[in-house]
C-alpha positions in Angstrom: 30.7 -3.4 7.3 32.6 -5.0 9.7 36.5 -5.5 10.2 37.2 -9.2 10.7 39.9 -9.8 13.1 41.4 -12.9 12.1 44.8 -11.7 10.9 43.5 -10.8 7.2 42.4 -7.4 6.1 38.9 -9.0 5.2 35.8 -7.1 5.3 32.8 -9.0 6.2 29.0 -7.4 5.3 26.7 -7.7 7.7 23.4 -6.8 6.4 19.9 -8.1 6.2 18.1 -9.0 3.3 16.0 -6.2 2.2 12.4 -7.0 2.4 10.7 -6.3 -0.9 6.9 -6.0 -2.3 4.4 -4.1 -4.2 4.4 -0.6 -3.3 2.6 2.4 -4.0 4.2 6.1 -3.8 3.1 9.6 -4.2 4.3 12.4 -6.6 3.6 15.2 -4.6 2.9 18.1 -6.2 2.9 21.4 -4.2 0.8 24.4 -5.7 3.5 26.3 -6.7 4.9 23.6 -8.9 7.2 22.2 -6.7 7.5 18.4 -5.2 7.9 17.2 -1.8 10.7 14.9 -1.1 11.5 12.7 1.8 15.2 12.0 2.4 15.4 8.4 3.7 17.1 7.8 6.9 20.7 6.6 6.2 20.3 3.1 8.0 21.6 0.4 5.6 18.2 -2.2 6.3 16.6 -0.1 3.8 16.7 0.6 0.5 18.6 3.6 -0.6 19.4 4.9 2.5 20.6 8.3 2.3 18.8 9.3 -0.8 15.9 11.5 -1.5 12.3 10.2 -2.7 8.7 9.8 -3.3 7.1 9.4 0.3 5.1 5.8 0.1 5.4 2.3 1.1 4.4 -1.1 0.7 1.0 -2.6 0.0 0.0 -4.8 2.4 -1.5 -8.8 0.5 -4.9 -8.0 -0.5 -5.1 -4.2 -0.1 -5.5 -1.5 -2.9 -2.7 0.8 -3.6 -4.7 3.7 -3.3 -5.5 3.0 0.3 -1.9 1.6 1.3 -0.8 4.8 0.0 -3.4 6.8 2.3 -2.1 4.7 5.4 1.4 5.5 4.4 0.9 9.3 4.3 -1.0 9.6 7.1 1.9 7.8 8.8 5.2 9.7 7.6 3.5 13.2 7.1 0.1 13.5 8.9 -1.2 13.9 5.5 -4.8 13.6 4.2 -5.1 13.6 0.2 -8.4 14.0 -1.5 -7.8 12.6 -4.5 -4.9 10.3 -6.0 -4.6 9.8 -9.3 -2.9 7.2 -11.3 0.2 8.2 -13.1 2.8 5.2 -14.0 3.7 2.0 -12.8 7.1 0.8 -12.5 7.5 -3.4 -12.9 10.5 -5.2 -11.5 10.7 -8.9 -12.6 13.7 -10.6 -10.1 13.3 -13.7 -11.7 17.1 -13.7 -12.0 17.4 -13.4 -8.6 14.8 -16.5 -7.8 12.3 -13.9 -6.8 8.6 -13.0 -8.3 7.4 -9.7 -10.2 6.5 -6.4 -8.3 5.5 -3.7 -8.7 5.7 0.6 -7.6 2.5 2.5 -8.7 3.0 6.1 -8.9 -0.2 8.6 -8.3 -0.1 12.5 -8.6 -1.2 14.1 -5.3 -1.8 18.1 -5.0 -0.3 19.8 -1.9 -1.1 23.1 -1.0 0.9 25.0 1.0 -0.8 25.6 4.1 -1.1 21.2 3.7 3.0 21.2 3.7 3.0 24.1 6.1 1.1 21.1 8.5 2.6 18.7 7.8 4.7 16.6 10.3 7.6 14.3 9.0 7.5 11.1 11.1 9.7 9.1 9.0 12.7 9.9 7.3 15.6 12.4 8.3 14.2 15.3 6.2 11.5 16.8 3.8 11.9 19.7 1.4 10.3 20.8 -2.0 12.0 21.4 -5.0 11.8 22.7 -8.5 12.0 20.1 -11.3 15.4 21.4 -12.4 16.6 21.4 -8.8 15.4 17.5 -7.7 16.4 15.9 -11.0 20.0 18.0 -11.0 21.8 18.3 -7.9 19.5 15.7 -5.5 20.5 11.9 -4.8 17.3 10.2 -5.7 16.5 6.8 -5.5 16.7 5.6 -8.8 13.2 3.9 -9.1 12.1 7.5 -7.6 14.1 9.7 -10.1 12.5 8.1 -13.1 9.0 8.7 -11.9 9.9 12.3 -11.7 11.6 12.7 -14.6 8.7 10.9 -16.6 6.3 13.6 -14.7 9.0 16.9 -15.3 9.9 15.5 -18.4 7.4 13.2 -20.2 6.8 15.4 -23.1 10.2 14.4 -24.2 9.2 10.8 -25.0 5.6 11.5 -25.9 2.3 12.7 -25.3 1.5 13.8 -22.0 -2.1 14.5 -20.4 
C-alpha cells in the first residue's frame, strides 16, 4: 500500500492482478507420517503470500497435471517422485468475477527421508514437515491448501477413505 500525498489520508493499493489457472499440487507425505510444507515468499504478487502450503504450480495449456507437477518439483525442491497419485480436485468457478472455471488437483507423493534430507528449496522462504495436528493447528495455510490436508488427515470424518 501506498500513502497518497495529496492532503487526504487516503491509501491507494498498488497491486497486480494475480494471474490465475489450473494447477496441480503435491501432498507430500514423508515416511514417518509427516508432510512437507513450503512457506510462500511474503511478496504480495502472489497468492497468499506469507502462508504455508502444498509445493506445486500451474499447468501449462495443453499439458497433464501429472507432468506440470513433475516440472514444478523438480523446480522448487530438486525433487524426483516415482509415482503420483490422484487424490482430490478442488473446482473454483469465478463466474462472478467474469472469469472461467479452474481447477487444483491434489496427488499423494511419498518422501522418504533421505529424499527430504536432499532436497534443495528453490522457491519459497522455507520448508519444514509437520505432523497432522501440528499443520492444521497452529500453521497459516493457504486456505485452498488447508482443505486438501484436512480432507487427507481427516477424511474419515466425512466418509470413507481408501
Amino acid at each position: 500500500m501506498k500513502k497518497q500525498n495529496d492532503g487526504h489520508s487516503a491509501f491507494v493499493m498498488a497491486r497486480e492482478h494475480l494471474q490465475i489457472g489450473n494447477a496441480a499440487a503435491a501432498i507430500i507425505l514423508v515416511e514417518d507420517g509427516r508432510y512437507l510444507l513450503q512457506l510462500r515468499d511474503n511478496i504480495e504478487s502472489i497468492w497468499y503470500p506469507g502462508h504455508w502450503g502444498c509445493f506445486g504450480g500451474g499447468v501449462e495449456p495443453g499439458e497433464e497435471p501429472v507432468r506440470a507437477l513433475r516440472r514444478e518439483l523438480r523446480e522448487e525442491l530438486s525433487f524426483e517422485f516415482t509415482e503420483a497419485r490422484f487424490f482430490t480436485e478442488l473446482e473454483f468457478d469465478l463466474a462472478g468475477l467474469g472469469l472461467d472455471r479452474y481447477y487444483r488437483k491434489y496427488y499423494l507423493v511419498r518422501m522418504t527421508l533421505a529424499e527430504m534430507d536432499c532436497s534443495r528449496l528453490a522457491e519459497g522462504v522455507g520448508l519444514a514437515a509437520f505432523d497432522g495436528d501440528t499443520m492444521l493447528g497452529s500453521l497459516d495455510l493457504s486456505p485452498y491448501d488447508a482443505f486438501a490436508l484436512f480432507l487427507h488427515t481427516r477424511g474419515f470424518r466425512i466418509g470413507k477413505q481408501g
